[in-house]
C-alpha angles and dihedrals in degrees: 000000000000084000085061087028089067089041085058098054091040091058091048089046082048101049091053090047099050085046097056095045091053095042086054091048089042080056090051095051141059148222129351092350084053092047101049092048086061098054089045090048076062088073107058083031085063105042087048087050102048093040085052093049093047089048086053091049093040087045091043124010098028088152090064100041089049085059096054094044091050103058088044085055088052094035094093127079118275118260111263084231096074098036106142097232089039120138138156119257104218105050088121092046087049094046089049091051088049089048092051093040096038118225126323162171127222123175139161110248091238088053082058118104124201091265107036099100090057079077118094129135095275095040101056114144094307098187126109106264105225120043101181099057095026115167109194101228110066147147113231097199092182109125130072122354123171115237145176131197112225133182116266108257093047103113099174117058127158099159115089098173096165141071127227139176112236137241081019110109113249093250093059129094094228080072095067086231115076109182137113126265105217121205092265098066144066128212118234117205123187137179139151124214136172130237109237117241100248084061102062111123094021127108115259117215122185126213129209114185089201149330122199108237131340109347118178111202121209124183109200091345099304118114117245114165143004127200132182121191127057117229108055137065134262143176148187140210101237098174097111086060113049133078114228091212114038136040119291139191148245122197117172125178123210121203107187116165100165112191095335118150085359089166090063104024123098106250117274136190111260119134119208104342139103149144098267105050116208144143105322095007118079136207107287116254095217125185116002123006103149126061126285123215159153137237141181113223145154124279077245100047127174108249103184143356116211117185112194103187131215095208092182077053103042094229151101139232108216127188122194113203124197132195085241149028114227129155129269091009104135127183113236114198121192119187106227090199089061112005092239115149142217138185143177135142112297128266085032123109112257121199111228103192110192138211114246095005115234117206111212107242128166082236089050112020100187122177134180112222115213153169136242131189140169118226137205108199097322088322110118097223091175144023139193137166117221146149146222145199140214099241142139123166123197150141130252133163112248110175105357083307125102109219139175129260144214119196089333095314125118100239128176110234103219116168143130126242111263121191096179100227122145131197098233094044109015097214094018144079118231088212140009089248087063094056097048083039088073096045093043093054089042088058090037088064090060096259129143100193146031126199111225103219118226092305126092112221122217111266105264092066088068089032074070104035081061099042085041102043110246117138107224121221103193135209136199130247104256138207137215131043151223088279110031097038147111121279090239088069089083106039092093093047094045088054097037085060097037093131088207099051129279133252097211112228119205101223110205097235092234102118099123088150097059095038087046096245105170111179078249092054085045093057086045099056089050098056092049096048088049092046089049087047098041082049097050105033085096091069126086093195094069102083103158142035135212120189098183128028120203091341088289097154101346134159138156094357093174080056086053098044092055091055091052096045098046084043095052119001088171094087152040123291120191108178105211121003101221133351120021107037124187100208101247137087128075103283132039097229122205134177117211114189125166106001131067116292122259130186107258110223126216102224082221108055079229104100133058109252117238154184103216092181141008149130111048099179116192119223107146117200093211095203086062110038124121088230147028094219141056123347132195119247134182078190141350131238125202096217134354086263085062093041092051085044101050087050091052089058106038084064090043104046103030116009087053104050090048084057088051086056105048108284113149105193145349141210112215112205099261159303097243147043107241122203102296087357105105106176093095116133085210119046115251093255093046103244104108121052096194089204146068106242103199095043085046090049090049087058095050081045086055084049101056095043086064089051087050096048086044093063090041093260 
């Protein structure tokens, strides 16, 4: 940005000068030619004018000009493609054409990732979905289900023409269907399936990772379960439903509007897609993304295990919840490490002490495997196999600085941003090993975190960043867009760009009506923030939440921040990661693109100050693009030497001297390439990791010892 901020000024300096210049010349000459040099002197006299006026407003009275700039953004139609009432008008033509060529998948080799051709109907994410709370007996129903695609208000559908592969969005190739929902339809899924034998007389639940975004279950034509919000899981008891001897069936129907009619809508949770990709906003991932499956489980099941750890104790609190209380039920844990036991009455903490005590570490990720049981008398009535760490984060001021901690210990949190998109199947992974690639090369770079930006990922991706070692910082999902959004989005990149200096502003973050925020869309946000945080509570990797990123949808964040803190004191909270800051949480969050870095300062003295995203270098590997056209760049590099250099010395020359100064953690943009994104240091498909990890992880070494000298280490 100081680089744009000069160009700014040069252009103003420019305009004047040009003006002056043609009104001298308009003085030396006469008649019609004098005349028409001063009309033409009108035209550089404007644009400095107007350039100089915009640089006060911006300097001054950015409020206002964020305002102004704001309703000339929204002034425009809206695109046909998020009309509210929008469909597409050969569905039936396309489902005819799928029925004649059977189901398949077309991709262009460069969408491919290493793993996508491991995909096929029988060979869909076979692993069992949840691997801290993981029963032995299951159903995996990922495969090929048949599907239509319906306009909205139709309520009665018994024709499922189409084929779909299941949990891809409808919009991936890995779905076999490729193709936009638009905010007038609704997707239809169906599928049967039989209850094995050994299950008769138990209770069925069934399991959904996730739907985006309101998805309505029915088993044999009985409703059984309705879920709005599409990044967390959900379940239902469907016992009452099935038959244990004959086929059954599963309907589910999707309502996924995007960011249709955005200007109207209440505001939603959606992350980065939309209907329109482009630069930073990505292709939608509409119906089923996430595993579906059955289990077999007691009327009294365990629901969650939470493990809070003492690490000065060596010990863990555990709490086993269950969907119901009922007397005399107690909780059994066994250690599977030693084969100690404990026991108490259920929904109650039990403390779990261990033998040589481990730490969790990103250097040493240990974790003690156990399980846990509910008992009726001395009957076992359910079973589930879980883990735990040693593990507290923290903050403390060491030196005048505040810094975070791990397990005690001052650590430097050092990580890129990573939004977990991928080219065949949009929100989700074609394998398992992809899943466990991204983290690995992540640790291989000499990082120890990753921010997950505004998108939840399915259970098995932090079951590896524990068993791997990477500290998560988590976001959540966010709402709004450039377009459809408050004034208040613009007010830090107007002033980031004031070419005459800026006098920050501090915006109170209360405009529901320009976010949308309707009490309906509040509650909403909460649920699904709860939800997010009830699902991934099991994890220590996750060491830090973020309830708003860059002001997108935000609204009473100290109000946030309070829920998230009563609900779970045990980690991090940074309140908003860039832009309007409240002024609580753990950590002052600032985002520096475009312009050289700078230490951000908490006015306080309370918070660990932060860079929560930078950098954003450009080197495209053409043979591996998503696309052909124009790509989105925070800077340009003429070669991947220059790329690999750029990124040395931005560490060296910038990065280090801030952490010589006080700073406490930074966010790199990103690991990957998305879509027209191109800053990645992996390519979108994963074939090209643009980088040299060991040279990179001797600079972040180089990076830690200057923490370490810093606190006198």
């Amino acid at each position: 940005m100081d680089k744009v901020k000069q160009k700014i000024r040069m252009l103003i300096a420019a305009a004047y000068i040009i003006s002056i210049l043609l009104i001298i010349l308009g003085n030396n000459l006469e008649g019609y030619l004098s005349l028409a040099v001063f009309v033409f002197s009108a035209i550089p006299t404007f644009v400095a004018i107007l350039l100089t006026t915009i640089g006060l407003l911006a300097k001054y009275h950015p409020v206002l000009l964020s305002k102004m700039f704001n309703k000339f953004v929204q002034r425009g139609e809206l695109p046909e493609v998020k009309h509210p009432e929008k469909q597409s008008d050969d569905w039936n033509k396309w489902l005819s054409e799928q029925s004649i060529n059977g189901w398949k998948v077309t991709i262009p080799e460069n969408h491919k990732t290493p793993w996508t051709d491991e995909v096929t109907p029988d060979n869909v994410l076979p692993e069992y979905p949840r691997p801290q709370l993981a029963r032995e007996r299951w159903m995996n129903l990922n495969g090929l289900w048949q599907f239509n695609v319906l306009p909205k208000e139709k309520s009665i559908n018994d024709l499922f023409p189409g084929q779909i592969l299941v949990p891809y969005p409808v919009e991936s190739y890995l779905s076999g269907v490729g193709r936009p929902i638009y905010g007038g339809e609704r997707i239809w899924y169906r599928r049967t399936f039989t209850i094995p034998k050994d299950w008769n007389g138990e209770r069925i639940i069934l399991n959904f990772g996730a739907v985006d975004w309101q998805a309505k279950v029915l088993v044999n034509g009985q409703f059984q379960v309705e879920h709005t919000g599409g990044y967390t899981p959900f379940s239902a008891d469907i016992t009452d439903a099935i038959s244990y001897t004959s086929e059954n069936e599963i309907v589910v129907i999707v309502y996924d509007p995007t960011d249709s009619n955005e200007r109207e809508d209440e505001a939603r949770q959606k992350g980065k897609q939309t209907l329109c990709p482009n630069d930073i906003s990505y292709t939608a991932s509409s119906g089923i993304w996430q595993t579906v499956w059955l289990e077999p489980a007691s009327a009294c099941r365990i629901n969650s295990v939470i493990a809070n750890a003492n690490v000065e104790g060596g010990y863990a609190v555990i709490q086993a919840k269950t969907n119901v209380k009922l007397p005399g039920i107690k909780t059994r844990i066994t250690s599977i490490n030693d084969g100690r036991i404990f026991t108490g009455d259920v929904n109650t903490p039990i403390t779990v002490t261990v033998e040589n005590k481990q730490l969790w570490t990103p250097e040493n990720p240990f974790l003690y495997s156990i399980k846990v049981e509910l008992l009726e008398d001395d009957k076992v009535i359910d079973s589930v196999n879980s883990y735990f760490a040693l593990r507290e984060v923290g903050k403390q001021r060491i030196n005048g600085d505040v810094v975070l901690t791990l397990n005690g210990e001052p650590v430097f949190h050092h990580g890129p941003l990573d939004q977990g998109f991928w080219p065949d199947g949009l929100y989700t992974h074609s394998s398992d090993k992809a899943l466990s690639f991204d983290i690995e090369q992540i640790k291989s770079m000499g990082f120890n975190i990753s921010r997950k930006h505004i998108k939840v990922e399915c259970a098995r991706w932090y079951y590896h960043a524990d068993r791997l070692g990477l500290m998560v910082w988590q976001d959540m999902p966010s709402a709004g867009s450039f377009t459809s959004g408050s004034y208040s989005m613009w007010l830090d990149y107007i002033q980031h760009l004031a070419p005459f200096g800026v006098k920050h502003v501090a915006v109170r973050d209360n405009d529901y009506k320009g976010w949308k925020r309707t009490e309906n869309s509040k509650a909403q946000y909460y649920k699904e923030l709860e939800e997010m945080m009830d699902n991934l509570s099991a994890f220590p990797s996750v060491v830090c939440w973020i309830p708003f990123n860059e002001n997108w949808g935000q609204f009473d964040a100290i109000a946030a921040t309070d829920f998230v803190k009563n609900k779970d004191a045990t980690r991090l909270i940074n309140n908003v990661s860039g832009e309007q800051d409240q002024g609580v949480g753990d950590i002052f969050d600032c985002h520096i693109y475009m312009q050289d870095l700078w230490l951000p300062k908490d006015p306080s003295n309370y918070r660990a100050n932060v860079i929560g995203e930078y950098g954003g270098k450009t080197w495209k590997v053409q043979e591996e693009a998503w696309i052909d056209g124009k790509i989105f760049s925070y800077g340009e590099t003429s070669s991947i030497e220059d790329f690999r250099e750029q990124y040395k010395t931005l560490m060296m020359n910038e990065v280090k001297p801030l952490i010589n100064k006080g700073l406490a953690a930074t966010v790199y943009t990103q690991i990957t390439d998305v879509e027209s994104e191109i800053n990645g240091l992996i390519t979108y498909n994963r074939k090209v990791v643009k980088v040299i990890p060991h040279v990179m992880k001797e600079t972040h070494d180089e990076l830690n010892r200057a923490f370490e000298k810093r606190l006198g280490q």
